[in-house]
Structure formats: structure tokens, C-alpha cells
Kinemage of the C-alpha trace (Angstrom):
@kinemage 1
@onewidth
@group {chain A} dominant
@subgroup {mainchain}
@vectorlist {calphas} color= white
{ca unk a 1} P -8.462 24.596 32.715
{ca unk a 2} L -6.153 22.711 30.101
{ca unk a 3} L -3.200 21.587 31.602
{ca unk a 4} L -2.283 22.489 27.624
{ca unk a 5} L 0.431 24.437 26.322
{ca unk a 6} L -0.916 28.282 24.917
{ca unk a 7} L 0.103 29.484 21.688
{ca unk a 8} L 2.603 32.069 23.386
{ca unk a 9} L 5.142 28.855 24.142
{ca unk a 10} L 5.084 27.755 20.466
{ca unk a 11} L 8.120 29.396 19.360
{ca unk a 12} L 8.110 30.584 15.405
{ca unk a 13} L 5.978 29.008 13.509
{ca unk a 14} L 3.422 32.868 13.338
{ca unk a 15} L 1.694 32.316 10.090
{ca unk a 16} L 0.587 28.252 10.951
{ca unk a 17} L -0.450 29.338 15.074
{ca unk a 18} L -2.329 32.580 13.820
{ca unk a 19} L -4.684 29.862 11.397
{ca unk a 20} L -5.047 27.639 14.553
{ca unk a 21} L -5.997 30.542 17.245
{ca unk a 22} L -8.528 31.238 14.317
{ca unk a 23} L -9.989 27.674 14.351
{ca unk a 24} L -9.871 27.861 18.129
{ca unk a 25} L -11.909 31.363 18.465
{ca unk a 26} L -14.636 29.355 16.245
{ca unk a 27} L -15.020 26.691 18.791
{ca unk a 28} L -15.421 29.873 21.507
{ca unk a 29} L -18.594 31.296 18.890
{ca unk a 30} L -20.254 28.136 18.221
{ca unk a 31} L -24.082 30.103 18.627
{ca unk a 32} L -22.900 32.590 16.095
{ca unk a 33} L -22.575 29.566 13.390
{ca unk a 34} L -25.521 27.903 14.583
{ca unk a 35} L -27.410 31.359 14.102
{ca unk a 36} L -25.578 31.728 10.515
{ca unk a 37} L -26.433 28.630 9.277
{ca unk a 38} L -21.816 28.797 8.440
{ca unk a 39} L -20.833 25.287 9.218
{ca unk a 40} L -17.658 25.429 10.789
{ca unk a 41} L -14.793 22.787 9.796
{ca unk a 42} L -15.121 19.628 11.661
{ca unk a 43} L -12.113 18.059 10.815
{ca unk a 44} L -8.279 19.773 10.892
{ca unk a 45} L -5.409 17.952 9.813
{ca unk a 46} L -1.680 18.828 10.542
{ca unk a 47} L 1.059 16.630 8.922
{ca unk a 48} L 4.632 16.890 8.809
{ca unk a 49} L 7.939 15.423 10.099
{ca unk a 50} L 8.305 13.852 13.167
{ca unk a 51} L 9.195 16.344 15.828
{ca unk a 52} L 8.301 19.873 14.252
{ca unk a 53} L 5.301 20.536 17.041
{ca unk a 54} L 2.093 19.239 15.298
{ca unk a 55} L 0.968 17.715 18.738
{ca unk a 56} L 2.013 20.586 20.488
{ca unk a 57} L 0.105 23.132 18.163
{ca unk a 58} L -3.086 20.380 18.258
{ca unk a 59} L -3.155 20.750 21.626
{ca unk a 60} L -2.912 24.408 22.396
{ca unk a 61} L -5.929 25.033 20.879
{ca unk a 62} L -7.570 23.780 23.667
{ca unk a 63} L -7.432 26.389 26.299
{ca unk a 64} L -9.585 27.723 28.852
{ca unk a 65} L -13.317 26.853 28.277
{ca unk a 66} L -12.346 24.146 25.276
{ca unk a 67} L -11.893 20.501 26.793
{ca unk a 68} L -10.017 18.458 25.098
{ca unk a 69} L -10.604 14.605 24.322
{ca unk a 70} L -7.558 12.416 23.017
{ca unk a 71} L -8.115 9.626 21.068
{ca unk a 72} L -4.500 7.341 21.344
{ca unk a 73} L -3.719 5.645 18.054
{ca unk a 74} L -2.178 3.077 20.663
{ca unk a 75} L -5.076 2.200 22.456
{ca unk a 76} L -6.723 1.271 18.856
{ca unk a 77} L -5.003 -2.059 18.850
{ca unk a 78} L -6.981 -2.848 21.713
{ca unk a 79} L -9.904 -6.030 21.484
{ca unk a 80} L -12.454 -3.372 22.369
{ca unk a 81} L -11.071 -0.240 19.912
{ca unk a 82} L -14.175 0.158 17.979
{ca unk a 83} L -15.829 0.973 21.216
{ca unk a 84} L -12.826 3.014 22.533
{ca unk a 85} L -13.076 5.220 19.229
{ca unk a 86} L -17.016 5.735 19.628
{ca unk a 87} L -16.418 6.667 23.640
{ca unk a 88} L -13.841 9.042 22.715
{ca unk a 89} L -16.711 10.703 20.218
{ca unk a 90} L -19.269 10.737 22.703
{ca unk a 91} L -16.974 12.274 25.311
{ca unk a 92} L -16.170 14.858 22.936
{ca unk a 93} L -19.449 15.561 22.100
{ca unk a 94} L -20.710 16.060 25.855
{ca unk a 95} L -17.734 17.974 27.103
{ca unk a 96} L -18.295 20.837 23.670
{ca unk a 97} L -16.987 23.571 23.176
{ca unk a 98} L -13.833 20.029 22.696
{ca unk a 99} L -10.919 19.185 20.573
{ca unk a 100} L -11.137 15.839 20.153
{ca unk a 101} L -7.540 14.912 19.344
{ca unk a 102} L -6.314 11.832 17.192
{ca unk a 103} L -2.559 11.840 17.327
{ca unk a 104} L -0.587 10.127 14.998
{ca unk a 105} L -3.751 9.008 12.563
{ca unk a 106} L -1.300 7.512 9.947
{ca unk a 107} L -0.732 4.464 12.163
{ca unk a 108} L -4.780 3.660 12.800
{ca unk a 109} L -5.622 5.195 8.946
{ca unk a 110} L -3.354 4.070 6.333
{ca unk a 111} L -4.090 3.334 2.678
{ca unk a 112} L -4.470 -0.104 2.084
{ca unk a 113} L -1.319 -0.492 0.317
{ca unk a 114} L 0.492 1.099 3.773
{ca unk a 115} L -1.440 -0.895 6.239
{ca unk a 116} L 0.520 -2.468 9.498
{ca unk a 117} L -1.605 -2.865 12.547
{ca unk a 118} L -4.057 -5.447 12.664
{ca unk a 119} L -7.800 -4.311 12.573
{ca unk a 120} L -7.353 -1.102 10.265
{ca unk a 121} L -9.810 -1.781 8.664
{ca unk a 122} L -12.435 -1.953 11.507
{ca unk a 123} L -11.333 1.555 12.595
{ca unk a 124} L -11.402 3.457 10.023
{ca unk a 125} L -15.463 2.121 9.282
{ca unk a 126} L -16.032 3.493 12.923
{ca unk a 127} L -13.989 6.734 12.292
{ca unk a 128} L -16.034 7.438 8.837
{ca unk a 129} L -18.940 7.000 10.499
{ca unk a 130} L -18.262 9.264 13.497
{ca unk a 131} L -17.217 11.582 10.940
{ca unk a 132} L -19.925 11.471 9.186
{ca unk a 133} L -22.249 11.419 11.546
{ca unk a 134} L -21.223 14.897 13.234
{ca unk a 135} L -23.843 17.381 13.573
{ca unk a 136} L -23.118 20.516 11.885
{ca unk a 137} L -21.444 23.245 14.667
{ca unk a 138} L -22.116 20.774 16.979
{ca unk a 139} L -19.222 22.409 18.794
{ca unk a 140} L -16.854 19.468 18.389
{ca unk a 141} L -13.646 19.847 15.996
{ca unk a 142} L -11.494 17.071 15.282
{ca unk a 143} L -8.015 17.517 15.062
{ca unk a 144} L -5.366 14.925 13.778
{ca unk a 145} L -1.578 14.693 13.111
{ca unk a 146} L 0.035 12.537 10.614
{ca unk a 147} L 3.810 12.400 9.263
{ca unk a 148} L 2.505 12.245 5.863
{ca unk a 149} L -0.996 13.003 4.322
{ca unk a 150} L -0.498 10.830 1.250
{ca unk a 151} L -0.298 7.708 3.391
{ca unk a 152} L -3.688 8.238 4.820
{ca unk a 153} L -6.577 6.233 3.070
{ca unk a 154} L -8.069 8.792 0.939
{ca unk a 155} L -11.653 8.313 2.109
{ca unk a 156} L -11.021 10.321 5.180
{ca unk a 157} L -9.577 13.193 2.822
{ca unk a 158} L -13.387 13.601 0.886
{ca unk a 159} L -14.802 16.896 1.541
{ca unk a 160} L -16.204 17.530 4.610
{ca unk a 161} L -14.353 15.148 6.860
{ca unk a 162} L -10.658 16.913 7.454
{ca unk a 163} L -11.970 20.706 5.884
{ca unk a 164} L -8.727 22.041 6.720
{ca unk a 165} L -5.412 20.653 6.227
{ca unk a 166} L -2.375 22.303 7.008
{ca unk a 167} L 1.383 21.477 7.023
{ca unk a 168} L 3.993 21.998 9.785
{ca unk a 169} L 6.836 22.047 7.846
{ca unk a 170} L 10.573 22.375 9.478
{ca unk a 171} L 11.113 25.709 10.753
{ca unk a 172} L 12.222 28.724 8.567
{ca unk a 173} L 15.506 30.460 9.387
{ca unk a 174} L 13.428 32.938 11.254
{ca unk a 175} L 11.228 30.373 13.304
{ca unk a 176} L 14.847 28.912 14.215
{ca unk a 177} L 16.476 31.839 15.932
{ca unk a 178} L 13.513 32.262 17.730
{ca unk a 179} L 13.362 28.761 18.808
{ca unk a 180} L 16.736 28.346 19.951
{ca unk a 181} L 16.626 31.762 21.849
{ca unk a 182} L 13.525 30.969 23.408
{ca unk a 183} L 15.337 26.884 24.517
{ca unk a 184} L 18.644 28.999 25.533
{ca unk a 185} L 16.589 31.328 27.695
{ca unk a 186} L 15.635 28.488 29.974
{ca unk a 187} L 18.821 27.517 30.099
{ca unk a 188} L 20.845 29.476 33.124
{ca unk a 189} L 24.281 29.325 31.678
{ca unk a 190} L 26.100 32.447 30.208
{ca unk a 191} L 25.766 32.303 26.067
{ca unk a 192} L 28.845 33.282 24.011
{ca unk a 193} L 27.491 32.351 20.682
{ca unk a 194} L 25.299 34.550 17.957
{ca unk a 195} L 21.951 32.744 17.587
{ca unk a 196} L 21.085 34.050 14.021
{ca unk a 197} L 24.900 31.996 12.898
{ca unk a 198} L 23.344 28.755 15.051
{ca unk a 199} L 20.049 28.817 13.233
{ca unk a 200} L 22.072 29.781 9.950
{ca unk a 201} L 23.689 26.042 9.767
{ca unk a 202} L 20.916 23.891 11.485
{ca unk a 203} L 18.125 23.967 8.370
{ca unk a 204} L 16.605 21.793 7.920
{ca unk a 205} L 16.360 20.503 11.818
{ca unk a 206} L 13.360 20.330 13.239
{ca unk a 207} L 12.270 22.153 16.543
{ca unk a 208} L 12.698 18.744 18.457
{ca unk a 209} L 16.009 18.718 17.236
{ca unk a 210} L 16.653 22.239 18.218
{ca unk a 211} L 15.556 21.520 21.781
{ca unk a 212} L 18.021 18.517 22.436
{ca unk a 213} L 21.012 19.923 20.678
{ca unk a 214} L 20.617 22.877 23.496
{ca unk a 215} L 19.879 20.672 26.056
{ca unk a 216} L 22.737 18.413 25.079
{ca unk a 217} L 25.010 21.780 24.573
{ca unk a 218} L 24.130 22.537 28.332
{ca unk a 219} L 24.736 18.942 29.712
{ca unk a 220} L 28.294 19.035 27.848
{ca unk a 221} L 28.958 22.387 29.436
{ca unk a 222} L 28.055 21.158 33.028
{ca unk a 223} L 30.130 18.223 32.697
{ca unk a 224} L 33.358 19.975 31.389
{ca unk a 225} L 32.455 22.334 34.319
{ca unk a 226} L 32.367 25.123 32.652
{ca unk a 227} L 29.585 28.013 33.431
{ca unk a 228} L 28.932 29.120 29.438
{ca unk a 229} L 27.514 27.366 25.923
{ca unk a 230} L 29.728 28.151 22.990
{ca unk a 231} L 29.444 27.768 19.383
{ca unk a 232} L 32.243 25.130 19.710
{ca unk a 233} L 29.608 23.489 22.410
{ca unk a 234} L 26.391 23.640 20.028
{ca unk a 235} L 28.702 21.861 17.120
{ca unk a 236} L 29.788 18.875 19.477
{ca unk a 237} L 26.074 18.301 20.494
{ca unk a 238} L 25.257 19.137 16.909
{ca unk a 239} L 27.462 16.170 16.158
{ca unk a 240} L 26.226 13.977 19.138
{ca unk a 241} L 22.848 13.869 17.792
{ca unk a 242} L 23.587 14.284 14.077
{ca unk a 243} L 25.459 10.847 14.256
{ca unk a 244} L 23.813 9.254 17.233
{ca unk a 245} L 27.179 8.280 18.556
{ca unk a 246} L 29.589 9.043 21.255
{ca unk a 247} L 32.440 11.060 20.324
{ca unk a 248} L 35.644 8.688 19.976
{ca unk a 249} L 39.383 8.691 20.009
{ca unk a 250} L 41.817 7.329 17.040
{ca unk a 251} L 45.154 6.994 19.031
{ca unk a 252} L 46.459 5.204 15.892
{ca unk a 253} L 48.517 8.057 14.725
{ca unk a 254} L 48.327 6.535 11.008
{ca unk a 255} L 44.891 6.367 11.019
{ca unk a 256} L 44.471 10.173 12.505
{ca unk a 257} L 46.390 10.898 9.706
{ca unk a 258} L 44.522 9.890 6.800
{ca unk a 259} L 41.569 11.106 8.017
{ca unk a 260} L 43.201 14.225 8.660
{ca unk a 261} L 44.153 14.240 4.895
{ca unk a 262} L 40.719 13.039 3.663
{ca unk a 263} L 38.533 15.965 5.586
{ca unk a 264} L 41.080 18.519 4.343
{ca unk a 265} L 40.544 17.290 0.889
{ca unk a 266} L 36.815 18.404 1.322
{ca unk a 267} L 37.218 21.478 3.452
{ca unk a 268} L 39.875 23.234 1.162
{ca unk a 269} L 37.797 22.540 -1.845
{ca unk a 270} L 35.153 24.060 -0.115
{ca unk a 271} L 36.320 27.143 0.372
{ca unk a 272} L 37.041 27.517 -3.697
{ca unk a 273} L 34.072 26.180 -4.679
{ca unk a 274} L 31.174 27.127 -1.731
{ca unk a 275} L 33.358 29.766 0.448
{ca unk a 276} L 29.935 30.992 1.960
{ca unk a 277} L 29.156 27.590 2.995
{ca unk a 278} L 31.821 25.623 4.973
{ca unk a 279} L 31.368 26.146 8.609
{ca unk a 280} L 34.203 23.959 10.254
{ca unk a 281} L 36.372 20.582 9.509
{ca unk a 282} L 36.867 17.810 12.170
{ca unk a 283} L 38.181 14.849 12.607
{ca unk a 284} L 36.627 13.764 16.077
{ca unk a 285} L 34.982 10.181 15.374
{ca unk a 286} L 31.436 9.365 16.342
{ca unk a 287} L 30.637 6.069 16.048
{ca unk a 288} L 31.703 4.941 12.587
{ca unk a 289} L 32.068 7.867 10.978
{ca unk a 290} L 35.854 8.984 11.276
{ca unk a 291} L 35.241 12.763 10.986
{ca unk a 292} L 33.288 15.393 8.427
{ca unk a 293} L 33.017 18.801 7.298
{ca unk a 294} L 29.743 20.549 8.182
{ca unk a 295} L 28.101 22.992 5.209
{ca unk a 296} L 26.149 25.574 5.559
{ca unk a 297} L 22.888 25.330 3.098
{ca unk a 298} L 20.316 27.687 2.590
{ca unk a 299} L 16.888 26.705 3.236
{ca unk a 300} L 15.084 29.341 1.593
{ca unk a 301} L 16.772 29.096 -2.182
{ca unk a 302} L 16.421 25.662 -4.304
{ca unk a 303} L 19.920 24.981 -5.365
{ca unk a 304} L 21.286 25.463 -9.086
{ca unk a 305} L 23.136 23.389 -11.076
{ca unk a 306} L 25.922 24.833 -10.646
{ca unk a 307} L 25.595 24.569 -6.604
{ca unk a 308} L 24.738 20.713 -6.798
{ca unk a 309} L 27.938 20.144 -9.354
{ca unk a 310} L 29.816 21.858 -6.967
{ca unk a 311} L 28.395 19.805 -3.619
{ca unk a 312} L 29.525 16.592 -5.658
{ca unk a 313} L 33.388 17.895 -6.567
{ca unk a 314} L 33.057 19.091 -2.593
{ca unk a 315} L 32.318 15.424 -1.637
{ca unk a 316} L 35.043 14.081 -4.081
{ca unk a 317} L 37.877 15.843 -1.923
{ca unk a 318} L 38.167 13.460 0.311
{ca unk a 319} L 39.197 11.082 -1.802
{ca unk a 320} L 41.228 13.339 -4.579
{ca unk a 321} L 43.313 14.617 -1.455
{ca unk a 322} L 44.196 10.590 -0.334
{ca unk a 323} L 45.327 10.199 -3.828
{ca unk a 324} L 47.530 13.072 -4.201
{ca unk a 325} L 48.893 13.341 -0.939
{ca unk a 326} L 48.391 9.609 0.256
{ca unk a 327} L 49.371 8.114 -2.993
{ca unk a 328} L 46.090 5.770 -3.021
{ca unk a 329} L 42.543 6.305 -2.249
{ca unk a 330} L 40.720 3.938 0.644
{ca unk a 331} L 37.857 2.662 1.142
{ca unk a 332} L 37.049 5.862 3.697
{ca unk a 333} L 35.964 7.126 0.155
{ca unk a 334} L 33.123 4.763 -0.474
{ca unk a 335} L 30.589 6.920 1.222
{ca unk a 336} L 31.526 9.325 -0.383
{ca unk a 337} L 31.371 8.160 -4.363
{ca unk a 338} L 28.244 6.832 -3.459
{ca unk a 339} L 26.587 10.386 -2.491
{ca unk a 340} L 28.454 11.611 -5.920
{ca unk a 341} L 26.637 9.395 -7.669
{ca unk a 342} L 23.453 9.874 -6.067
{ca unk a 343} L 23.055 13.893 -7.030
{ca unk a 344} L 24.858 13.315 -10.150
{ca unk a 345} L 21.554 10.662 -11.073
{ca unk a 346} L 19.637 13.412 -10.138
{ca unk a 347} L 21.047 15.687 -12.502
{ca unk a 348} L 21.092 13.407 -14.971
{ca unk a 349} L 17.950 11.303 -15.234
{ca unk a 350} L 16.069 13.914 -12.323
{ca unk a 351} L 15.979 16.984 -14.310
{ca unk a 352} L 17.891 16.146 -17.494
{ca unk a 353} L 20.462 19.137 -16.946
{ca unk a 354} L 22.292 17.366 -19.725
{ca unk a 355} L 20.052 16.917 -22.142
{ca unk a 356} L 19.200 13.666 -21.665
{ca unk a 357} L 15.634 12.664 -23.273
{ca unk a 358} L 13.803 10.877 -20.214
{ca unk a 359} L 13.916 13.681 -17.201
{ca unk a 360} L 12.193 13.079 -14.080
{ca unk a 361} L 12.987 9.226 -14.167
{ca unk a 362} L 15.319 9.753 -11.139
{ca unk a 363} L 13.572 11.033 -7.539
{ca unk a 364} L 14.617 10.410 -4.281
{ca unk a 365} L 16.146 7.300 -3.987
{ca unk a 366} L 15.036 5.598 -6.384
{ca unk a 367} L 15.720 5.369 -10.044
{ca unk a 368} L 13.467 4.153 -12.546
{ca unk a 369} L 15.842 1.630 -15.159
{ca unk a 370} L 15.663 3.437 -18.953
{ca unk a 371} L 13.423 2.520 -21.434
{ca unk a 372} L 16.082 0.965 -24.308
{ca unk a 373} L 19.935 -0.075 -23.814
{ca unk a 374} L 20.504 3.199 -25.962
{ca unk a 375} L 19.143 5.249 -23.432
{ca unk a 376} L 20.902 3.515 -20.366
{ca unk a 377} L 24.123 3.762 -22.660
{ca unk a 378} L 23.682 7.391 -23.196
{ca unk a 379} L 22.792 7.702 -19.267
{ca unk a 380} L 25.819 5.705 -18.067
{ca unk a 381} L 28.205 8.033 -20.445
{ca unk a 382} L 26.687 11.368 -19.651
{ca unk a 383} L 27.727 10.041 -15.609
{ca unk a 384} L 30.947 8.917 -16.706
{ca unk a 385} L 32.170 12.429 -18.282
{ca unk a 386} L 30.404 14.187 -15.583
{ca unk a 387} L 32.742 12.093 -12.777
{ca unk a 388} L 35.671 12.209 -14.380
{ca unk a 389} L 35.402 16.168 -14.722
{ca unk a 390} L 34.527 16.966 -11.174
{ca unk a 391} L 36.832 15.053 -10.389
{ca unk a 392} L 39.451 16.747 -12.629
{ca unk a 393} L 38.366 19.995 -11.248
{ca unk a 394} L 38.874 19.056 -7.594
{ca unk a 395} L 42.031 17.884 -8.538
{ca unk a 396} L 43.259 20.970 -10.104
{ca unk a 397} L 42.308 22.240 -6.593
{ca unk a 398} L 44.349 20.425 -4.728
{ca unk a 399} L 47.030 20.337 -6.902
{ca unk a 400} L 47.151 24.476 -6.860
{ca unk a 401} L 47.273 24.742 -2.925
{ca unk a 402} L 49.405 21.196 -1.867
{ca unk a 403} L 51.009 23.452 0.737
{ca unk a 404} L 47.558 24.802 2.126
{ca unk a 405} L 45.881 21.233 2.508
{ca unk a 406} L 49.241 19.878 4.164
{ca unk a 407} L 48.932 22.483 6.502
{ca unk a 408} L 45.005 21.859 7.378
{ca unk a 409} L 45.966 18.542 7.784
{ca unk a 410} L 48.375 18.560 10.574
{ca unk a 411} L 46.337 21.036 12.220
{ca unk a 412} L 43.306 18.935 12.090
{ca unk a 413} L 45.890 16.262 13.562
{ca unk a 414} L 46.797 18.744 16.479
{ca unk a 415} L 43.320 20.483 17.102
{ca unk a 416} L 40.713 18.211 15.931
{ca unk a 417} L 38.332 20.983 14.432
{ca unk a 418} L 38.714 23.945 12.820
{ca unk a 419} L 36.281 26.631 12.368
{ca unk a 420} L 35.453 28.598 8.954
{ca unk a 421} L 37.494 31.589 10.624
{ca unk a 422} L 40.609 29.423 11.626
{ca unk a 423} L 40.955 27.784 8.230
{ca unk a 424} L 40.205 30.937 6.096
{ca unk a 425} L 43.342 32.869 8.510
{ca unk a 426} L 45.270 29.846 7.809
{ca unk a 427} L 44.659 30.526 4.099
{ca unk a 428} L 45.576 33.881 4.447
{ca unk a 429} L 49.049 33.175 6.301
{ca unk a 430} L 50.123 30.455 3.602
{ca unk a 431} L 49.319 32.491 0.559
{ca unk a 432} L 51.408 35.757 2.308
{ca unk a 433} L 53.983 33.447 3.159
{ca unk a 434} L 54.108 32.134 -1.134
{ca unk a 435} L 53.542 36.154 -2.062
{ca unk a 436} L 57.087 37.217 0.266
């Protein structure tokens, strides 16, 4: 037997493991394909990002009476790979009902405009071949992981090499509570938290991801000696991993200060522009990052307009709140002008929600340059408006409730974070205070 994780251990994830137990009960009936004259798939291909479970899945559907044969993209830098490759084949082929695994194809497979190890091109001529060379329900299925299908070369995407491809995408809000319950359950500390509100503000976070925050959360716990995992746990091991850095200390009571001032400047505008979002405000450093506020984002719903306009006056505060309670901005607001202008491009020149002529010019990162000056002109005036209005509207924020982000400030300054609840009863307080 398999030494193989079972589907049953795969937490979430329901619709992707029922199509793999499917492709594993074919392997179990290869006589009934053979008598059909079906052919059965002979390649499967799972891509996604790094740590979502496509090994994991790969693997599990090899079980009792499937072998499984892996093929290590590693050991394909080796003087002897072409041989390695073919012995992996054969093994496969006399140990069927097998998976013969290829983890991490994408580094022995790439296009030829994404190739980096040395002898590429020698594999993939032995992989094609082996490919193509399978006998129909010969009771050997190849299954491979990559990070990203595009990057493969596209020979070994032709019909009737990979038949199925499938994507492992980061889990849904529902594959996430059941992940973290099923990571907290081997944990044997008390829980004081709600799961659902954990996997509510971790989308986008892989299952990987999932794992170590817990397992961080618990390590944290042990060393504070205490016999429980809290929310306020999960959010410093959150953090820990978020930033890959240690948290730190500012003793420099100026410094503590002004960021004090700068993450109120987000959080308060926050809660008047994405109430249902905001989660908590901190100024405990990790690394070089001096503090942030963590939003909440649905994963389910593609944002608006409206909801990326308001992200960018959210990620202005910082620095509108160091101008009007600092007197001057610093360069702590850098960052944070440069992520402005980021999704403002990508209103802009991404999906021309200003009427600008050449949408879909912006994506990702990069930014293709305009066609004529008059376009670029148009393009750099459109951003300049936009700026100076979100900026004008966070202002107006600020400006209303000067007494409510002083306040957030110095409590920041004596409690480090503060949770949606604390600064939504502080809220409350100040505006009954300005009503008596």
C-alpha cells in the first residue's frame, strides 16, 4: 500500500478531489476500457500557485492497488536524465494499474522563451516520445503539476498528451474554514476564535499558508505559555508570515508616534469608506514595515469601481493624516502613493473607467506607453484629477473626525493593535461625547 495521503485528508477543495477519485476509479477498471475500445486520458495536468495541494491531490490518487512512480524534475539535470525519464516510464508501465508522477513539469518543460535549466531541450524530445508512445489503456496515467500552464512548451498541451487539465486554484471561503478547522483540530490547545471570521480575512492564502499561520499561532501560544489560540494569536502569526519578519520594537517615542498617526489615517478612513472591511490597525513593526491596517476583501465578488476608488483614498490616509495632524507628510508615505498609483493605472488605462480611448493597455504590472503624446497627455491628466480628488475626499475625512483619529492614535501608541470592535466602540464613545 501507498504510503500516500487519501482523498479524506485533503481538506475543501470537493468539486476538484471528486474529478480526481473519478480519474483514479478508471485506473481500478482498466479491462472495462480495453473491452470498450474508450481510451482513457493518459495525461492529467494540475497547475496553480505554489502551495495550494496540487502534489498532494497528484498523489492521493494512488491508493491501494495503484503504484505510484515519481519522476523528480530535479533528478532531470542529471548527465544520464534522458535515461532516468525513460526508466521512470518503464517502471510505470510494469508496476500498472501506476501514476506516474512528474512534479513540478514547468522547470524540465518550459517554452523556449522561459527556458532555465540546461538540457530542456533533450527532455522534453524523450517526454514527447514517451507520451506518444503510450499504449492506449495501457493502465498507466500520467499526472503532472505546474505553477502555470502557459509557461509549458505548448507541444505537450496537443491533444492527447495532458487530456485533462485542471486548476487548483486558492481555496474558496468555504474550502478555508474547513481547512483551518481541520489544521486546528490537530492542534491540542483550547480555540477561542470563530473559524468562519479567520477564513473571512485570509483570501486569497493558500492552504500552505493556512497550515503555518496555525502552526505558527500554536508555537506563539506555547511560548507566551498560554494553553489557548486566539484571534489576536492567528493575526500576529498572520503578520509573521505575511511580512516574513520578526515582530519589532520602536522605543523612539517620536517615531511610535507618527506611525501611530499614519495607520490611524488609514483605519478611520476605512471605516467611512469600507466599514465592512477593516479588521484591525497596528503599529507593531516587522521588519521594515512600521505597522498596517489589515482589510477584509471578498474573494467571491470582482470589485467595482467604486470599491477600487475607495481602496486608493483608504491607502492615501496615511499620508493625509501626517499632513493634517503632523503638519508634513514623510517618506513613510512612499509605499503608499506608489500602490495609489498602481490601481488608479488600472482604472485608467486597464479598463478605461474614465473614458479614456486605449483600455486594456494597463495589466498587472506593467503598462504599455500610449500610442501619441495626446494620449499620454490625456492619460497623465485623467490621473492627476483622479489623485487630487481622492485625496480631497480623504481629507474631508479627516478633517470631520480630528478628535476621533487623535484618539486612535494614542491608543495605537498605548495598545499597539486595535481590533474592528475596539475602534468602532471608540467611535461610538467620541461621537456621544460631541452629541452631550
Amino acid at each position: 500500500m501507498n504510503n500516500f495521503k487519501n482523498f479524506e485528508h485533503i481538506a475543501g477543495y470537493h468539486k476538484e478531489k471528486s474529478e480526481l477519485i473519478g480519474l483514479r476509479n478508471l485506473l481500478t477498471n482498466v479491462e472495462n476500457f480495453r473491452k470498450s475500445g474508450v481510451r482513457m486520458p493518459r495525461g492529467v495536468l494540475l497547475y496553480g500557485a505554489p502551495g495550494v495541494g496540487k502534489t498532494v491531490m497528484a498523489k492521493s490518487i494512488a491508493t491501494e492497488g495503484i503504484a505510484c512512480v515519481e519522476l523528480r524534475s530535479a533528478d532531470c539535470t542529471r548527465d544520464d536524465s534522458e535515461d532516468y525519464v525513460l526508466s521512470a516510464f518503464e517502471e510505470a508501465r510494469e508496476k500498472a494499474p501506476c501514476v506516474l508522477l512528474i512534479d513540478e513539469l514547468d522547470k524540465i518543460a518550459e517554452s523556449n522563451e522561459h527556458y532555465y535549466m540546461e538540457g530542456n531541450d533533450r527532455i522534453m524530445k524523450v517526454l514527447l516520445q514517451e507520451l506518444d508512445g503510450q499504449k492506449d489503456n495501457s493502465g498507466v496515467m500520467v499526472v503532472a503539476t505546474c505553477n502555470n500552464c502557459n509557461h509549458l512548451n505548448p507541444a505537450l498541451l496537443r491533444s492527447g498528451r495532458f487530456d485533462r487539465i485542471i486548476e487548483i486554484g486558492t481555496p474558496t471561503l468555504e474550502d478555508r474554514v474547513e481547512i483551518i478547522k481541520y489544521y486546528l483540530s490537530k492542534i491540542k490547545l483550547e480555540k477561542r476564535l470563530n473559524e468562519e471570521y479567520f477564513a473571512k480575512i485570509t483570501a486569497g492564502y493558500s492552504g500552505a499558508q493556512l497550515e503555518c499561520i496555525i502552526n505558527e499561532a500554536g508555537i506563539m501560544a506555547m511560548q507566551d505559555a498560554i494553553s489557548f489560540i486566539d484571534m489576536k494569536t492567528l493575526q500576529r502569526a498572520m503578520n509573521r508570515i505575511a511580512f516574513r519578519a520578526l515582530e519589532g520594537k520602536v522605543n523612539n517615542k517620536d517615531e511610535q508616534w507618527k506611525t501611530a498617526v499614519h495607520e490611524a489615517g488609514h483605519a478611520v478612513i476605512a471605516m467611512f469608506v469600507a466599514p465592512d472591511s477593516i479588521t484591525s490597525a497596528s503599529i507593531i513593526p516587522h521588519g521594515k514595515t512600521r505597522g498596517h491596517v489589515r482589510m477584509m476583501y471578498d474573494d467571491e465578488i470582482t470589485e467595482s469601481v467604486e470599491e477600487v476608488e475607495n481602496s486608493i483614498i483608504v491607502g492615501l490616509g496615511g499620508a493625509i493624516a501626517e499632513e493634517v495632524i503632523l503638519g508634513m507628510r514623510y517618506m513613510s508615505s512612499t509605499s503608499d502613493f506608489g500602490k495609489a498609483r498602481w490601481r488608479l493605472l488600472s482604472l485608467i488605462m486597464g479598463i478605461g473607467a474614465y473614458g479614456i480611448e486605449f483600455a486594456g493597455l494597463f495589466s498587472g504590472h506593467h503598462c504599455e506607453v500610449p500610442s501619441s503624446p495626446e494620449l499620454a497627455a490625456k492619460s497623465d491628466k485623467i490621473y492627476a484629477e483622479k489623485i487630487k480628488e481622492f485625496y480631497e475626499r480623504g481629507k474631508q475625512i479627516i478633517d470631520d473626525n480630528r478628535d476621533f483619529i487623535d484618539r486612535v492614535a494614542h491608543l495605537l501608541v498605548e495598545k499597539s493593535t486595535l481590533s474592528k470592535e475596539e475602534l468602532f466602540e471608540l467611535y461610538e464613545i467620541i461621537k456621544g461625547k460631541q452629541a452631550a
